[in-house]
C-alpha positions as CSV (number, residue, x, y, z in Angstrom):
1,X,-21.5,7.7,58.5
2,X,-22.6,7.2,55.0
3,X,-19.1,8.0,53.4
4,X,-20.0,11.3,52.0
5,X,-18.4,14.2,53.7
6,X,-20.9,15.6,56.3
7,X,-22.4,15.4,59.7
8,X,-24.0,13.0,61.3
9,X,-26.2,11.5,58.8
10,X,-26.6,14.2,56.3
11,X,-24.3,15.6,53.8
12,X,-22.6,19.4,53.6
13,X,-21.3,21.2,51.1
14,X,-18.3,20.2,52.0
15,X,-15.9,17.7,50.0
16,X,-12.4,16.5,50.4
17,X,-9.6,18.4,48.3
18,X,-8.3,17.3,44.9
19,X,-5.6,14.1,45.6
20,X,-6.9,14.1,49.3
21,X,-8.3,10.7,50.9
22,X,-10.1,9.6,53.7
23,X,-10.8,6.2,55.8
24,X,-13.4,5.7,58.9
25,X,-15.1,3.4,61.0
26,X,-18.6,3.7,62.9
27,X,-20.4,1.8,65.2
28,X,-23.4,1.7,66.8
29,X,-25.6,-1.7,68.8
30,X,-24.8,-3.7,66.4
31,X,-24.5,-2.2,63.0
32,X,-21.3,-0.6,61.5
33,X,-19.7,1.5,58.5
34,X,-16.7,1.4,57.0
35,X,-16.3,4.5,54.4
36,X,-13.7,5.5,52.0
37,X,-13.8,8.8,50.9
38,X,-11.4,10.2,47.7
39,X,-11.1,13.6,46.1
40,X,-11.0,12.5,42.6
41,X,-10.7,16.2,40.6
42,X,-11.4,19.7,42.1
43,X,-14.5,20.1,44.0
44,X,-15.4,16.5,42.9
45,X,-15.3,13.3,46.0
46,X,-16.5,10.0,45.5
47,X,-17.0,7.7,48.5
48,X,-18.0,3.9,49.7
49,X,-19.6,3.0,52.4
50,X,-19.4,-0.8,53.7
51,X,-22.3,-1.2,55.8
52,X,-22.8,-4.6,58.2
53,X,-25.3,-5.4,60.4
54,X,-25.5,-8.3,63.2
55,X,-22.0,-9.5,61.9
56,X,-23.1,-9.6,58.4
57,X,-21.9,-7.6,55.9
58,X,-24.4,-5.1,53.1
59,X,-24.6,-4.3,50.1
60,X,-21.5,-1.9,49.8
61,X,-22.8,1.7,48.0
62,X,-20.4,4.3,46.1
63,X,-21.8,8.4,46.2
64,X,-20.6,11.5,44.7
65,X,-21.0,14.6,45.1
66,X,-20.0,17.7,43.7
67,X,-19.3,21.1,44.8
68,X,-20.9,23.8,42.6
69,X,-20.2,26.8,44.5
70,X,-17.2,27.7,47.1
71,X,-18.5,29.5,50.3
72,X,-17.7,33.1,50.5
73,X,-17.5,36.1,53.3
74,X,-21.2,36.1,51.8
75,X,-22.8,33.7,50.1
76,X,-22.8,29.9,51.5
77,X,-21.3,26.8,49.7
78,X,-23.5,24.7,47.3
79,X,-23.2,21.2,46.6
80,X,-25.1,18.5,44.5
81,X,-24.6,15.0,45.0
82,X,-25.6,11.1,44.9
83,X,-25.4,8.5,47.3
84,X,-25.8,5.4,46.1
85,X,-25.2,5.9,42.5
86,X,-25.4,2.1,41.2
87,X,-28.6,1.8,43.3
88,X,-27.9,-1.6,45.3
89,X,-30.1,0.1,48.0
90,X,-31.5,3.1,48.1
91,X,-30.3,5.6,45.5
92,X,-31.0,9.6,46.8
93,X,-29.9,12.6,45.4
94,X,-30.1,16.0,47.1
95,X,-28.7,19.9,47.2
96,X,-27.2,21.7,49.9
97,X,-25.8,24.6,51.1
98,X,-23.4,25.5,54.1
99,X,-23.0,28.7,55.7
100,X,-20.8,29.7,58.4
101,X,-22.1,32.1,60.6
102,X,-20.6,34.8,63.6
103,X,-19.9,33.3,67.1
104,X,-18.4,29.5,65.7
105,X,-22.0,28.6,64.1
106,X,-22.2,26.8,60.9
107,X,-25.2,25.7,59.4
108,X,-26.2,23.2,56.7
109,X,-29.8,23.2,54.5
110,X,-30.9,20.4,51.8
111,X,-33.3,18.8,50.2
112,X,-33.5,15.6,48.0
113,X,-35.0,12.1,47.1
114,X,-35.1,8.9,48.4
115,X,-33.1,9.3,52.2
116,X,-32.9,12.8,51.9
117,X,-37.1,13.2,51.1
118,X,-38.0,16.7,52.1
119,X,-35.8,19.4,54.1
120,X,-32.9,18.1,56.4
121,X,-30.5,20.4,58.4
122,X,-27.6,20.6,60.7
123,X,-26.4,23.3,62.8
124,X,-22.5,22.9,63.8
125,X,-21.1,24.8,66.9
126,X,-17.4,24.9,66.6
127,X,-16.5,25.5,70.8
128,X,-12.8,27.5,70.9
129,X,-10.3,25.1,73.2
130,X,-8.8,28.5,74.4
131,X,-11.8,29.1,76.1
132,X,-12.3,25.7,78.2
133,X,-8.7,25.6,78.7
134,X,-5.8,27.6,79.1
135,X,-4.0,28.2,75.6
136,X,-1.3,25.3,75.2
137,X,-3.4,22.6,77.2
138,X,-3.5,20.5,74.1
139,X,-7.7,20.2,74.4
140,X,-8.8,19.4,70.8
141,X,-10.9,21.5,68.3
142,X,-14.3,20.5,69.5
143,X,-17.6,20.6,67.6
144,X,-21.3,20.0,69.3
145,X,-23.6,18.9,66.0
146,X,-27.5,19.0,66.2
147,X,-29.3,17.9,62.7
148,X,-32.3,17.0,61.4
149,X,-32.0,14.0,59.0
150,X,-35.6,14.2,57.5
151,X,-36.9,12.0,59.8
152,X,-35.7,12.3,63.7
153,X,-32.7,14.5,65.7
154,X,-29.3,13.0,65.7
155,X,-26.6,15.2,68.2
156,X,-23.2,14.5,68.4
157,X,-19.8,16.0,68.9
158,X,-17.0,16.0,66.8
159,X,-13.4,16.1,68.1
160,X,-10.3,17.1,66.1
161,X,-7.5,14.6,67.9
162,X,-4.8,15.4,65.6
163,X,-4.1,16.8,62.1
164,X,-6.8,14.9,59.8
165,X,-7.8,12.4,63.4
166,X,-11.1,13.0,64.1
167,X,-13.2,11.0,66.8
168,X,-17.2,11.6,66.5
169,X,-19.7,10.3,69.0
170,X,-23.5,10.9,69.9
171,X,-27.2,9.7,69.5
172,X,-29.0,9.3,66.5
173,X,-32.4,9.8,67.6
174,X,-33.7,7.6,64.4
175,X,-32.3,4.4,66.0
176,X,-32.2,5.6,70.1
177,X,-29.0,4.2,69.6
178,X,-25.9,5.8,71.0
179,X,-22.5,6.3,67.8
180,X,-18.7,6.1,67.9
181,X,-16.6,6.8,65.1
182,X,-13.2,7.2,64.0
183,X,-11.8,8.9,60.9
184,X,-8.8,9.9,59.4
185,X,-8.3,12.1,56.7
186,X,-4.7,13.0,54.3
């Protein structure tokens, strides 16, 4: 929601490929995001984040983040990154790693400053659409998402619609406020 490749509210190692860009909406009671996300070099995204609220529009923010170390069979991916970077709002820096794990789990540790202050986590469970359908059915890729953002739960799913179409929905526990985004990424 923030712009930077991630979750729900929290970042992952995770960053769009070299040349690669990406545009989204979210919206939830009355607030809304607009993010751009870009990857500028290898291992390297920078994003924007156009946040309104009540009709009125934010202060826009720009993030980075960089991705230190590619996951392997076994070690996880690590990543670094800002969000905020020009400080407008609320500039926070944090690490994190990402791990897949047997059985369609993924899961996502970090720590940081400012938003990010203290430990936040996701776990990611990516369900097979072979196995709710039969093969050929056309059901999308779906994920179920539970994190921790460092202050409340936030669930959601995450549905792949088409090649780089991706529609998220969910409830971030923080605001009691249901989500509903929309993202495409090329």
């Amino acid at each position: 929601m923030s712009g930077t490749t991630g979750m729900i509210r929290t970042p992952t190692a995770d960053v769009v490929r070299s040349g690669h860009t990406g545009a989204g909406y979210y919206y939830w009671q009355d607030n809304g995001n607009g993010v751009l996300v870009f990857g500028a070099a290898k291992d390297i995204e920078v994003s924007t984040a156009a946040p309104w609220n009540n009709g009125t529009s934010q202060a826009w923010t720009v993030n980075a983040k960089w991705n230190v170390s590619q996951e392997t069979l076994l070690t996880p991916a690590i990543a670094v990154g800002c969000e905020d970077v020009d400080g407008r709002n609320r500039r926070s820096v944090y690490g994190v790693v990402s791990k897949a794990l047997p059985y369609g789990f993924r899961v996502h540790v970090g720590t940081g400053t400012g938003r990010f202050e203290g430990m936040f986590g996701a776990v990611e469970k990516v369900l097979n659409p072979t196995s709710l359908k039969k093969q050929g059915s056309g059901f999308p890729v779906t994920s179920l998402i539970v994190e921790m953002d460092g202050k409340k739960m936030n669930y959601g799913i995450r549905m792949r619609l088409a090649r780089g179409l991706r529609l998220d929905g969910g409830w971030l526990g923080q605001d009691e406020k249901m989500y509903l985004g929309l993202t495409f990424t090329q």
